[in-house]
N, C-alpha and C positions, 0 to 999 in steps of 0.2 A: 504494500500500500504506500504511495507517494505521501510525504509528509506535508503540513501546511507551511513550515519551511522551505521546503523544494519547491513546490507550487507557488509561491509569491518570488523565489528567486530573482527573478525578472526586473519585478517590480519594485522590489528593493536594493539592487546592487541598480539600477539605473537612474534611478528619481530617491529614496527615501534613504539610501546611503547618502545622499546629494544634501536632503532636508538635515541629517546627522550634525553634516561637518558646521552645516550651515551653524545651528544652534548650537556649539559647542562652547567652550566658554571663552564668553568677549559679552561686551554689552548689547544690547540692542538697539538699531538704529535704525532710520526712516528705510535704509537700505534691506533690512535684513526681514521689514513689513516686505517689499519691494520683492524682493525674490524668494521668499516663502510663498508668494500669492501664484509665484511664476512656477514652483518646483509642484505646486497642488494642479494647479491645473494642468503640465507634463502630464501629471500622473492618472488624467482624466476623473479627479474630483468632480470638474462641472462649474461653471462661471457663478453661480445659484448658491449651492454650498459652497463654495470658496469663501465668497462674499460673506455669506453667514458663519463660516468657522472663524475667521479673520477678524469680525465686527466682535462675537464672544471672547477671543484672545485680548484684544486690545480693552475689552472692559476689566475683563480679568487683571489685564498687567496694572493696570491703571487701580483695579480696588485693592490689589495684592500687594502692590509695589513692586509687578516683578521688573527687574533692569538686566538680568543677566539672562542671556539667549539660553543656559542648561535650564532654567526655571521654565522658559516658556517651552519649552522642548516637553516638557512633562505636562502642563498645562494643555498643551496641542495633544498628547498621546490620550488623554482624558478624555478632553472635547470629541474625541475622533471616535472615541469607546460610543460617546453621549448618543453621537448619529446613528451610530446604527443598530443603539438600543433606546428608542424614543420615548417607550414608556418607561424604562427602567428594568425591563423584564426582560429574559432570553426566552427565544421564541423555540421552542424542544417539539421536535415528534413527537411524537404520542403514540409509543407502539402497544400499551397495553389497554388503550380505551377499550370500553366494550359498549361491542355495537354487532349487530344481526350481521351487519353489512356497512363495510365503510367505502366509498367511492369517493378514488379520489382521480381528476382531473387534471390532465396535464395538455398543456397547451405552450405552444412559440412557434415560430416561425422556423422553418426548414435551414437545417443546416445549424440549429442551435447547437446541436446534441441530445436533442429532446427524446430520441425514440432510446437512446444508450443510454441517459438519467431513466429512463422508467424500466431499462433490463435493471436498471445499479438499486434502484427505489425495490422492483419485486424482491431483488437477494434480500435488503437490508429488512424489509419486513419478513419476509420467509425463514429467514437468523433468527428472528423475534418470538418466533413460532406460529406467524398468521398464515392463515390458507388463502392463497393468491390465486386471479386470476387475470389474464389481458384481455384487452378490448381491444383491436383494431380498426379505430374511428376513422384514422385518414386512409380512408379509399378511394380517394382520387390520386394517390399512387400506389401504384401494383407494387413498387420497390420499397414503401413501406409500410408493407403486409409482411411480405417477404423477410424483412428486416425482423419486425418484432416476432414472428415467426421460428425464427432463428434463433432468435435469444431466448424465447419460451422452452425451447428446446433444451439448449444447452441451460436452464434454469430446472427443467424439469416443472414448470409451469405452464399451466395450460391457456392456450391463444386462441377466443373469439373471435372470429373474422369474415367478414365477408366478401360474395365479386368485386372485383374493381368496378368505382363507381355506380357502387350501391350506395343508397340509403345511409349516411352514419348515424342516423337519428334509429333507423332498424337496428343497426347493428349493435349500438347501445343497448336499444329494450331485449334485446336476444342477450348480450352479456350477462346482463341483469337476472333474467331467467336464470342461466345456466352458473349462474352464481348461487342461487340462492339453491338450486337441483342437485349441484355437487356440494352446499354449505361450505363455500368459499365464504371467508367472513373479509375479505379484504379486493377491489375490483378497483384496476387502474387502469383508465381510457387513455388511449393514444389518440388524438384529433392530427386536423388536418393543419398545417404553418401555410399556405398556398394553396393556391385553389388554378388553376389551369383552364377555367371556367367563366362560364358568365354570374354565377353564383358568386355573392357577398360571404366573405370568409368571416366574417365577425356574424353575421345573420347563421352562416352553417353551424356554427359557435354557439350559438342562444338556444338553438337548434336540437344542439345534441345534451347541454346542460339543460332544458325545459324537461327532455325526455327523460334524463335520469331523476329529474325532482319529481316528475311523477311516479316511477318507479319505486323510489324509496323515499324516504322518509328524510326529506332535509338536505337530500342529497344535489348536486355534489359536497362532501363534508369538509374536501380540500380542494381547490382551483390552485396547480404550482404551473408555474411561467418558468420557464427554462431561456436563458438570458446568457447568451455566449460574450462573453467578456470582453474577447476579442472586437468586438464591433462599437466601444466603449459607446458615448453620446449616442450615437447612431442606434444603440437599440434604447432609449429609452423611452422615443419617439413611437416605438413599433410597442412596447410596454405599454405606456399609456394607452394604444388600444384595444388592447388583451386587454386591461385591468377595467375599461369601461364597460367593455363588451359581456364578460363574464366575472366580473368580482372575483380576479385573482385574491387567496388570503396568504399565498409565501410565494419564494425565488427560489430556483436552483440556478446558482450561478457557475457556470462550466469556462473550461478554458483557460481558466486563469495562467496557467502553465508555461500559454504562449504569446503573453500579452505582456509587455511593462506598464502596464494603464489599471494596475489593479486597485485604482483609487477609484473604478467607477462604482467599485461596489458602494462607496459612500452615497455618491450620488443618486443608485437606485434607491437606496433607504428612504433618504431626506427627499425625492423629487415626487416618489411616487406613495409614501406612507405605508409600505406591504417591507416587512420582514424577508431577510436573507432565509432560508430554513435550510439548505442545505447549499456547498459547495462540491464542484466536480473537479478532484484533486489528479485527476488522471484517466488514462484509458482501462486499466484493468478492472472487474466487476466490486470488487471494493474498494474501490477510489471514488466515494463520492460519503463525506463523511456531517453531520451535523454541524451550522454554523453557530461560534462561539466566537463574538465579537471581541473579548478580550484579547485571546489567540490569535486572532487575524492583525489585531495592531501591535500586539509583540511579537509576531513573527516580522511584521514589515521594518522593528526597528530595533532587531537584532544585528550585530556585527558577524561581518560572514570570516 
C-alpha cells in the first residue's frame, strides 16, 4: 500500500518544501505575505481560499503578535487542518452502520478513476465484512461494463449489468432487487461521467438517484464524487455540477500521486462545503485509504 507520504511526494518537495524554507526563521515581511500567497496558489489552493487563508493569518499574526515566519509556519499548518475540517469533525466511513441495504452512489466524470475507486471502495467494505454488490449504471459505455466486470471478478463480487445503452435507471431497480435476493446489505452504483448522446448527463443522474430513492429507503445513503487531482481548478467546475445535480455528501480524491497541485484538495473542501472521505493513494486494490486531515498537512510539511 503506497503511503500518504509517497503520495503527496510531488507536492511537497515542489511547492511546500518551497513554503518551509520560506517560513523558516527570519521575520516576517510585506514580502514573505507576497510569496506565501504565490507558493498557495502553485500548489493549486485556488484564488478563493488563498484569499481567505491569508486574511485569517494576518489576523492571527496581528492578535498573537506573531513577527517570526516559524510562528506563522504553524499558525498556516492549523489554519490548513481548519479547511478541511469545517465543522471540527472528521468525516469517517461508517463500515459498521446497520442498514437492510446501504446504497451508495458514485459518480464523476470519465477518466476520474471512478470505476477503480468503486473496485478499491467494494474490497474496503468486503474487509469490513459487508456483502457487496455492483451496479453497472454507465451503459453508454460497453468498456465500462467490461471494466467493472472485471474487477467484480477478481473481487469475487458480484456485477449487475446491463446491454449497452440500456436503461440505467433499469438497471439500478434490477440491482436493487438482486441485492436485497442475495441479502447483499451493501450496493454500489457505477453511473455514467459522459454521455455520447443527446441525453442530459446530470438529468440521467437524477434519473438513476430518483430510482434508487424509490427502491429503498433514503437511498442513495452516500453520493461520493471521485475528483482526479490531476485536473486541479478545472475539476471543481465539473464538481459543482455533480454536487447540484445529485447532492454529493463526500470526495474521493485520486491521483494525487501524479500531480504537484495537491493543495487542491483544500480548495475542494472550502469551495464546495462536501468533505474529502477518502483518498486514492495508488493503483493497487488497497491504495485508497480514509481521509485524515491532520495526516494530509503533516505529510505535506514533513522534510524528505
Amino acid at each position: 500500500m503506497a503511503s500518504l507520504r509517497e503520495t503527496l511526494a510531488r507536492t511537497r518537495t515542489s511547492i511546500f518544501s518551497k513554503v518551509q524554507a520560506l517560513l523558516g526563521q527570519s521575520d516576517i515581511t510585506a514580502e514573505t505575505w507576497e510569496d506565501l500567497e504565490a507558493l498557495l496558489l502553485q500548489a493549486d489552493v485556488g484564488v478563493s481560499t488563498t484569499e481567505k487563508l491569508l486574511e485569517r493569518l494576518r489576523v492571527r499574526a496581528n492578535a498573537e503578535g506573531i513577527t517570526r515566519a516559524e510562528r506563522l509556519r504553524e499558525a498556516l499548518q492549523q489554519e490548513l487542518r481548519a479547511v478541511l475540517s469545517p465543522n471540527g469533525a472528521l468525516a469517517q466511513p461508517d463500515y459498521a452502520r446497520k442498514r437492510l441495504l446501504e446504497v451508495i452512489l458514485v459518480v464523476g466524470v470519465n477518466g476520474s478513476g471512478k470505476t477503480t475507486s468503486i473496485a478499491k471502495l467494494a474490497k474496503r467494505y468486503r474487509d469490513h465484512g459487508r456483502s457487496v454488490l455492483l451496479a453497472a449504471c454507465d451503459t453508454f459505455r460497453a468498456a465500462a461494463i467490461d471494466q467493472l466486470q472485471i474487477w467484480g471478478e477478481r473481487l469475487g463480487v458480484p456485477v449487475i449489468a446491463g446491454a449497452p445503452n440500456a436503461d440505467p435507471g433499469a438497471v439500478a431497480f434490477d440491482a436493487v432487487q438482486a441485492a436485497f435476493a442475495r441479502k447483499c446489505d451493501t450496493l454500489i452504483v457505477d453511473t455514467a461521467g459522459r454521455l455520447h448522446t443527446k441525453h442530459n448527463l446530470m438529468q440521467e443522474l437524477k434519473k438513476v438517484r430518483n430510482v434508487l430513492n424509490r427502491a429503498v429507503h433514503e437511498a442513495p445513503h452516500q453520493t461520493l464524487l471521485v475528483i482526479d487531482a490531476t485536473n486541479g481548478q478545472n475539476a471543481l467546475n465539473q464538481a459543482k455540477g455533480f454536487a447540484e445535480a445529485v447532492g454529493v455528501t463526500g470526495v474521493i480524491l485520486t491521483k494525487l500521486d501524479g500531480t504537484p497541485k495537491g493543495g487542491v484538495a483544500f480548495a475542494i473542501v472550502d469551495t464546495l462545503g462536501i468533505p474529502i472521505i477518502y483518498l486514492g493513494t495508488g493503483e493497487k486494490l488497497d491504495d485508497l485509504e480514509p481521509f485524515d486531515p491532520d495526516a494530509f498537512v503533516r505529510a505535506l510539511f514533513e522534510n524528505d
